[in-house]
N, C-alpha and C positions, 0 to 999 in steps of 0.2 A: 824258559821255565826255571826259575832259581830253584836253587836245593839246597838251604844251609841246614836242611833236618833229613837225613837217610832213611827213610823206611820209617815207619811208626814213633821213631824213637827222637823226642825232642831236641835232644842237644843238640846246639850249634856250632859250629865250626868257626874257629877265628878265622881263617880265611877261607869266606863265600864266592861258589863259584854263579857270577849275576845270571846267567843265561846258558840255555841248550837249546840244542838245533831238535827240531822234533821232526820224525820220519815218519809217515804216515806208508801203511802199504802199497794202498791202494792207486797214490800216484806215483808208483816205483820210482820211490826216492834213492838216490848216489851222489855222495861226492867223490869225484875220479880226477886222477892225475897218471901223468908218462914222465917220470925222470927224465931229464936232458941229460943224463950222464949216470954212468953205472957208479952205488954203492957196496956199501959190504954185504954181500948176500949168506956171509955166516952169523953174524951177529948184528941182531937189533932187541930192542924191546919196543912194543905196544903198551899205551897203558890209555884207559877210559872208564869214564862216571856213565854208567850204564842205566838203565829204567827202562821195563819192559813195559808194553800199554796189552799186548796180550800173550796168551799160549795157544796157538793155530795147530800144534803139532807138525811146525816146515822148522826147515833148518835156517839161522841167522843170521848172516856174517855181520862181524864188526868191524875185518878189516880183511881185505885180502887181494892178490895179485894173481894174474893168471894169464898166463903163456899160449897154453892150450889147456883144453879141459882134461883131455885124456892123460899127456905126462908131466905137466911142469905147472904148479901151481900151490897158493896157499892159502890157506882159511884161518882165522880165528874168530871163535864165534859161537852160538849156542845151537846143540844139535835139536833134532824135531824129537827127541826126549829128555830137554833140559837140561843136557848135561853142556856145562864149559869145555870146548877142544880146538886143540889146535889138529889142523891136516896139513900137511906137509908132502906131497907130490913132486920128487925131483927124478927126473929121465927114468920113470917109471915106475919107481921103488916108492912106496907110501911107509910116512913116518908119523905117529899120528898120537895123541896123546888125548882121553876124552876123563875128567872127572866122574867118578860115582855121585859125586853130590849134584842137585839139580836147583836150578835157579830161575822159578817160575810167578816168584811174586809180584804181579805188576805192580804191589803199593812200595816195593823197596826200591833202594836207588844201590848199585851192588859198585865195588870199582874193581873191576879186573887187571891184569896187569899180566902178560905176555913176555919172555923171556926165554930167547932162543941163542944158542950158543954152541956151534956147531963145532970148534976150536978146544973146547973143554975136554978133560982131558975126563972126567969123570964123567963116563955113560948117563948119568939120572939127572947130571943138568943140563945136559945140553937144550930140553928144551925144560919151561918150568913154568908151570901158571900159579897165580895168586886171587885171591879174593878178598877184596875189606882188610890188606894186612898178613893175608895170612897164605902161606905156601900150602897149594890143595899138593897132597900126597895119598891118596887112593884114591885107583882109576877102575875105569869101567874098562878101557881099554890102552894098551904100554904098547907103542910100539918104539924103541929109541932111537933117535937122528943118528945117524953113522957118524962117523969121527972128520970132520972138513968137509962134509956135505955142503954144496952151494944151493938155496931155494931157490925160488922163484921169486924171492924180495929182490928191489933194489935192481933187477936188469933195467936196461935205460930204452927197451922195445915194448916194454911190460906195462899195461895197464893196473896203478893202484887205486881200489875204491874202500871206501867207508859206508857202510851200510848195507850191503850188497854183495852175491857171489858173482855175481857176470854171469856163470853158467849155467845159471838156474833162473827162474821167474820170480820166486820168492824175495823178497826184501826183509830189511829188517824193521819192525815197527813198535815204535818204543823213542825213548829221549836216549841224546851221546851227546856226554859235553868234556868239556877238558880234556880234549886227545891229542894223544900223544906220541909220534914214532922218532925215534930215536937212531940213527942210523950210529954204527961202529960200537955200539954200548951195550952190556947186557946188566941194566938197574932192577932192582930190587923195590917194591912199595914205599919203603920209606923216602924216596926221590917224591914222588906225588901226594903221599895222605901222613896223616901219624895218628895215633889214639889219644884221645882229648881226656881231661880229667875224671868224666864220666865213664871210661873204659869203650870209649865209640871211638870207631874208625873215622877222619872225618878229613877231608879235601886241605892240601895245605899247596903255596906258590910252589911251582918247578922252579928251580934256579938252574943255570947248567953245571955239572961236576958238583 
């Protein structure tokens, strides 16, 4: 499904992303990978062109890795009351971060972006979500990553999937195009989108650095 128009709103993007992968629920959709080799499990960033097809009220991963369900694990992804959160579960201790604002439109197309930084020396960014551009700063729920936290990204034992939590039955159903995991980096939106003349957020090339 192209998307060079976000949500309702006409303007085009100079750089069109031509296609997404569409997840259907019903046939528990995943894409999953095992690292051959361990990365940095304090910093990465996520980032993806999101479209929801519905609100079932389940939780939705967009991307996440899991150890065990009970201590070592991660989510990022929309909860079953719309809100953007990351979960965060390392050797027990949950660190979790859930937006107040909710993202239930299925006719918009939203780009999230995910930014974990466990090395920061400032508390409030270690981890940090964004929306279409814009850093969400009020949360429904703060819990903040400890100081050199290792997750559950990036082990080389660890199953990572797109669309899916593993521990659950739910999937996620909706379009995901332009994704993006970034190991050893913790980037900002402006790496994926920029605002167009029209004052729209809109899809531009990743280059690396």
């Amino acid at each position: 499904m192209p998307f060079p128009i976000l949500g309702s709103n006409s303007a085009v993007a100079e750089f069109a992303i031509d296609n997404s992968l569409r997840f259907n629920d019903a046939d528990n959709p995943v894409l999953s990978r095992t690292p051959s080799s361990t990365g940095n499990r304090r910093t990465f960033t996520i980032s993806a062109w999101v479209k929801r097809c519905k609100d079932d009220n389940v939780d939705e991963g967009i991307f996440n890795s899991n150890v065990d369900s009970n201590d070592n694990r991660f989510v990022f992804g929309i909860t079953s009351a719309g809100n953007l959160s990351i979960y965060n579960r390392t050797g027990g201790t949950t660190y979790s971060l859930a937006s107040n604002d909710k993202f239930r439109d299925p006719s918009a197309w939203y780009h999230f972006v995910c930014n974990i930084d466990s090395t920061n020396a400032t508390e409030a960014d270690r981890q940090r979500m964004y929306v279409n551009g814009r850093r969400i700063t009020s949360f429904a729920d703060n819990s903040p990553l400890a100081l050199n936290v290792e997750t559950a990204v990036n082990r080389d034992d660890t199953t990572h999937a797109i669309g899916d939590k593993q521990w659950e039955t739910a999937h996620f159903d909706g379009y995901i195009a332009q994704h993006h995991f970034l190991d050893g980096v913790a980037y900002d939106p402006s790496y994926f989108g920029e605002t167009n003349d029209n004052g729209v957020w809109v899809p531009k090339e990743y280059t690396d650095g």
